[in-house]
C-alpha positions as CSV (number, residue, x, y, z in Angstrom):
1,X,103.5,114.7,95.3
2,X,104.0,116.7,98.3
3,X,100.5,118.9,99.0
4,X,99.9,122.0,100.6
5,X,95.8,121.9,101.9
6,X,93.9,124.9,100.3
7,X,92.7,126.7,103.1
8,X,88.4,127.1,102.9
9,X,85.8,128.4,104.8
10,X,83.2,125.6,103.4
11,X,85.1,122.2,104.8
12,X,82.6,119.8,102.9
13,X,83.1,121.3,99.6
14,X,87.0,121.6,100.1
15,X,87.3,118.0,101.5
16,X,85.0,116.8,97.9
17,X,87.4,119.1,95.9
18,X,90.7,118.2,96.9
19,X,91.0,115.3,99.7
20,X,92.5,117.7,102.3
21,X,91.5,121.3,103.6
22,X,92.4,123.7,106.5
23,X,90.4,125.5,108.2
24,X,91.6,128.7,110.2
25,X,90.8,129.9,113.7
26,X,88.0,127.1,113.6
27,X,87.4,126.7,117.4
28,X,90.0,126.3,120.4
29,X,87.6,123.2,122.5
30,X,88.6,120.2,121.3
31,X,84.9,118.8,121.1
32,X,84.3,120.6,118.4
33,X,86.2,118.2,115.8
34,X,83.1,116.0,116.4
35,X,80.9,118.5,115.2
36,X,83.4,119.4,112.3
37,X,83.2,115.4,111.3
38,X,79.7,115.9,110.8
39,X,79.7,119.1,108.7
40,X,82.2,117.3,106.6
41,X,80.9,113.8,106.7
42,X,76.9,114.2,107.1
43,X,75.3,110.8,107.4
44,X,78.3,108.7,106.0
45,X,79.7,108.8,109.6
46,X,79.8,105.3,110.7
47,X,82.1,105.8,113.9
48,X,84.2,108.1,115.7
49,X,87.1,107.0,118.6
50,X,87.0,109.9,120.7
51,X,89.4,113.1,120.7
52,X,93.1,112.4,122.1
53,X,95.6,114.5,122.5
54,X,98.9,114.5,121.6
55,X,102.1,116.7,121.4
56,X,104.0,117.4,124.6
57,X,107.5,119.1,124.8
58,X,110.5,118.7,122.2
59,X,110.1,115.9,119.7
60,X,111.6,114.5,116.9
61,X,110.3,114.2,113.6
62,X,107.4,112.2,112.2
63,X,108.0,110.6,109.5
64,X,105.0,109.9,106.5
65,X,102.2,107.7,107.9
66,X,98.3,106.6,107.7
67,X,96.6,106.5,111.0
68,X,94.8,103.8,112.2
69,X,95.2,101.5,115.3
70,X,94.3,97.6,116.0
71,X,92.8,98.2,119.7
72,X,90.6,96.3,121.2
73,X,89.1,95.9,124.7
74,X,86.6,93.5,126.9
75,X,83.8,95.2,128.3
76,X,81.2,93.5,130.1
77,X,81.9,90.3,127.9
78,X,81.8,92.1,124.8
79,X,84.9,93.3,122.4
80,X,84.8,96.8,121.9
81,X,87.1,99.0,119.3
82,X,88.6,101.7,120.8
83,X,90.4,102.1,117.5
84,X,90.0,100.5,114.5
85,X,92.7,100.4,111.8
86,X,90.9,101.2,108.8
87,X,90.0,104.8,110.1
88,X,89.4,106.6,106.6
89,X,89.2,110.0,107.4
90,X,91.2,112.2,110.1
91,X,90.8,115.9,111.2
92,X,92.9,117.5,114.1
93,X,92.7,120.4,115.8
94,X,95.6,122.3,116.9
95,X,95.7,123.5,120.7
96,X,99.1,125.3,120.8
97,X,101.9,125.8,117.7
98,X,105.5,124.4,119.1
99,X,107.7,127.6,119.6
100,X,110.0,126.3,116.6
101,X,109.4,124.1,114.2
102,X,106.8,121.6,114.0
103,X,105.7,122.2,110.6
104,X,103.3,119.4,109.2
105,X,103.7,117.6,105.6
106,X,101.5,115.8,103.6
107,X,102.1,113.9,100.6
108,X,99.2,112.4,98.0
109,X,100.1,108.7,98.4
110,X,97.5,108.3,94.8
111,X,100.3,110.4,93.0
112,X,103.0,108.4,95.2
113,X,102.1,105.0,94.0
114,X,102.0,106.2,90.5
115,X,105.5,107.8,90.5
116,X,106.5,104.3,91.5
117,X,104.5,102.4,88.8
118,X,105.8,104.7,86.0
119,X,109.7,105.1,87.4
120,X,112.3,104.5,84.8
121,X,114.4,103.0,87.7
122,X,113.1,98.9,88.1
123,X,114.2,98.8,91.8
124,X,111.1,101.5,91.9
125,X,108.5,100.0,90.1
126,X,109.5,96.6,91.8
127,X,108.7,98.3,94.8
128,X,105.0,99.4,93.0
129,X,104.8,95.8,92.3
130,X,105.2,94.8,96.3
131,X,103.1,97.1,97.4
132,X,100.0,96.2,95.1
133,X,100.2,92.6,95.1
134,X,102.3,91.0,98.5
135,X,100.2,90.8,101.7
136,X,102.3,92.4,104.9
137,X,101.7,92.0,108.6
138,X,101.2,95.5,109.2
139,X,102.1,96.2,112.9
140,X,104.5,93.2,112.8
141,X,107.8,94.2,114.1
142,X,105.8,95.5,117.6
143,X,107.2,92.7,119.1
144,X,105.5,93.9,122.4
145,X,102.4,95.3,122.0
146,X,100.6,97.4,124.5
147,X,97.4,95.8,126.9
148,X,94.4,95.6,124.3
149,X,96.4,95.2,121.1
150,X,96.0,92.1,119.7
151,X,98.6,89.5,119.1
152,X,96.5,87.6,115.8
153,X,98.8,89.2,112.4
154,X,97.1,91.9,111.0
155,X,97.4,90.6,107.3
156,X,96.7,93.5,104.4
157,X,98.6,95.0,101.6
158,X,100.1,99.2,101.5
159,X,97.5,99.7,98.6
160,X,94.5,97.6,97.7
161,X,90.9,98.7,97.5
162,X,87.4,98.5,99.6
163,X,84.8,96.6,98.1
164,X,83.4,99.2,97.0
165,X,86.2,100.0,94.9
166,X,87.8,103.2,96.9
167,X,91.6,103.0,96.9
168,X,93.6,102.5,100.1
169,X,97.4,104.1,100.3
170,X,98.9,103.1,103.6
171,X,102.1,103.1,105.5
172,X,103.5,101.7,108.7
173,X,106.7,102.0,111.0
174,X,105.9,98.4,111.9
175,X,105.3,96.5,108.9
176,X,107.1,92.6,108.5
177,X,106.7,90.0,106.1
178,X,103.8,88.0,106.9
179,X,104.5,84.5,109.3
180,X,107.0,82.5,107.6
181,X,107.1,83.5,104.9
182,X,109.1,81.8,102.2
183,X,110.5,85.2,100.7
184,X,111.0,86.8,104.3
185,X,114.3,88.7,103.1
186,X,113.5,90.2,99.6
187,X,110.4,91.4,101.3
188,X,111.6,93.0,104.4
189,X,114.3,94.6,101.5
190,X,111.1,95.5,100.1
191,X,109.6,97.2,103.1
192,X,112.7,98.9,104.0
193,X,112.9,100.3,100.4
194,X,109.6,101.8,100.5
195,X,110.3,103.5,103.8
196,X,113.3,105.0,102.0
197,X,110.7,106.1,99.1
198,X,108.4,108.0,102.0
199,X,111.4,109.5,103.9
200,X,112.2,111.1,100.6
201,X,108.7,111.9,99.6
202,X,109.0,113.5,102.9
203,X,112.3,115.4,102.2
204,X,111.2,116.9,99.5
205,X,107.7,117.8,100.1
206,X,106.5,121.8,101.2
207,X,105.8,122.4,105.0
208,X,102.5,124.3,106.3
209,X,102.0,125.3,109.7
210,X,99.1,124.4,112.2
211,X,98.3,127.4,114.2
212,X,96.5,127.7,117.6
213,X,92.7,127.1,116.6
214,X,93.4,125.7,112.8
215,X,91.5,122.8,112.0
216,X,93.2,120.5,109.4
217,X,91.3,117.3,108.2
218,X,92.3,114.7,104.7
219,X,91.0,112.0,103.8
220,X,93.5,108.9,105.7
221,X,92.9,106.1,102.8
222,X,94.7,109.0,100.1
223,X,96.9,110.7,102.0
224,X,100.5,110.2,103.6
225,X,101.3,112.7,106.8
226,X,103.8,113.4,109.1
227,X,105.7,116.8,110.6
228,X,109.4,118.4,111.5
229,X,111.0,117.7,114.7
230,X,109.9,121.0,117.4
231,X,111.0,122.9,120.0
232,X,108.5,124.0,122.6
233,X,105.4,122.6,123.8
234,X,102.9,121.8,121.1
235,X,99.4,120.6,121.6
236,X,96.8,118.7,119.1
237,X,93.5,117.3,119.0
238,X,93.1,114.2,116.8
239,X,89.9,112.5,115.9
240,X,89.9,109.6,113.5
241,X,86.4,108.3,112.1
242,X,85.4,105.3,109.8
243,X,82.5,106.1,107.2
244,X,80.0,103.9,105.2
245,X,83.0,103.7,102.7
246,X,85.5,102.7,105.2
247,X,87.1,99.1,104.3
């Protein structure tokens, strides 16, 4: 399950091929992941939420995750997304490699699911069963959100499909059984099981690295990320987009 991005020169064609490419020494300003969403995307760019950065100093691991954000501001009267948490593709843009470690892992959460629907163990395809069919609150356990998150439950399931028909694979540190609900333990066991399924998914998987200048995109409805603890200072560029497929 665990993927190591084919590295291409064409980033359309290798997104269309495989889900996930790398592109080497692609550029070193961080504006230029917008152009690289259009090369990739053409006119199924809905919207973009601007480049941020992220990195910093020494940090721990990260485990498997989907990106995607619930954030949402006033301005002059009128709600605005600043993200958006059904944000279907993702490309970064690495400014600087940590000095050790760092390495980045991704794992096809297509292939995932179906490990768990065809596992001789039932404790894993009960776990399939939760994730296809229960509705979560997906940033639930944030008990104290940040300005310009809202409070209203986010209520969706870790795999359903868009309407038209493209299949979502999702995870979240903050997951919770939806409000009162009347099976509240078996399915925060549930929740906490899966996590266990992704932090081995994660063990297990092959590290690549992210050079200075290496642009790495995948498409964020299919595939499960995350990267080794580092050393050093490390810097990336992350820009997440929705397209006309997008949820």
């Amino acid at each position: 399950m665990g993927v190591v991005p084919p590295v291409v020169t064409d980033l359309r064609a290798g997104l269309a091929a495989a889900g996930a490419a790398l592109v080497a020494d692609y550029a070193t300003d961080p504006e230029r992941l917008v152009d690289a969403a259009a090369t990739a995307l053409g006119g199924a760019l809905r919207e973009l939420f601007g480049v941020r950065p992220q990195g910093g100093p020494d940090a721990p691991p990260l485990g498997l995750h989907s990106d995607g954000a619930n954030v949402v501001v006033d301005v002059a009267g009128h709600a605005v997304r600043l993200r958006h948490p059904d944000e279907d593709w993702l490309l970064m843009l690495c400014g600087r490699a940590a000095d050790e470690g760092g390495d980045s892992v991704l794992v096809d959460g297509y292939a995932l699911v179906e490990a768990l629907r065809t596992a001789a163990e039932p404790e894993l395809r009960e776990v399939h069963d939760f994730l296809v069919r229960t509705d979560v609150d997906f940033f639930g356990s944030w008990t104290t959100p940040a300005r310009g998150v809202p409070t209203t439950p986010l209520v969706r399931r870790f795999v359903e499909h868009t309407r038209g028909g493209r299949r979502i694979v999702r995870a979240s540190d903050y997951a919770a059984p939806v409000p009162r609900s009347p099976e509240w333990d078996r399915e925060l066991a549930l929740i906490e099981r899966y996590a266990d399924v992704l932090a081995t998914a994660m063990d297990l998987a092959p590290r690549f690295r992210l050079d200075a200048g290496d642009l790495f995109a995948l498409d964020n409805y299919r595939f499960l990320h995350g990267r080794d603890g580092y050393r050093g200072e490390r810097t990336l560029h992350v820009l997440t987009v929705r397209t006309t497929e997008a949820a």
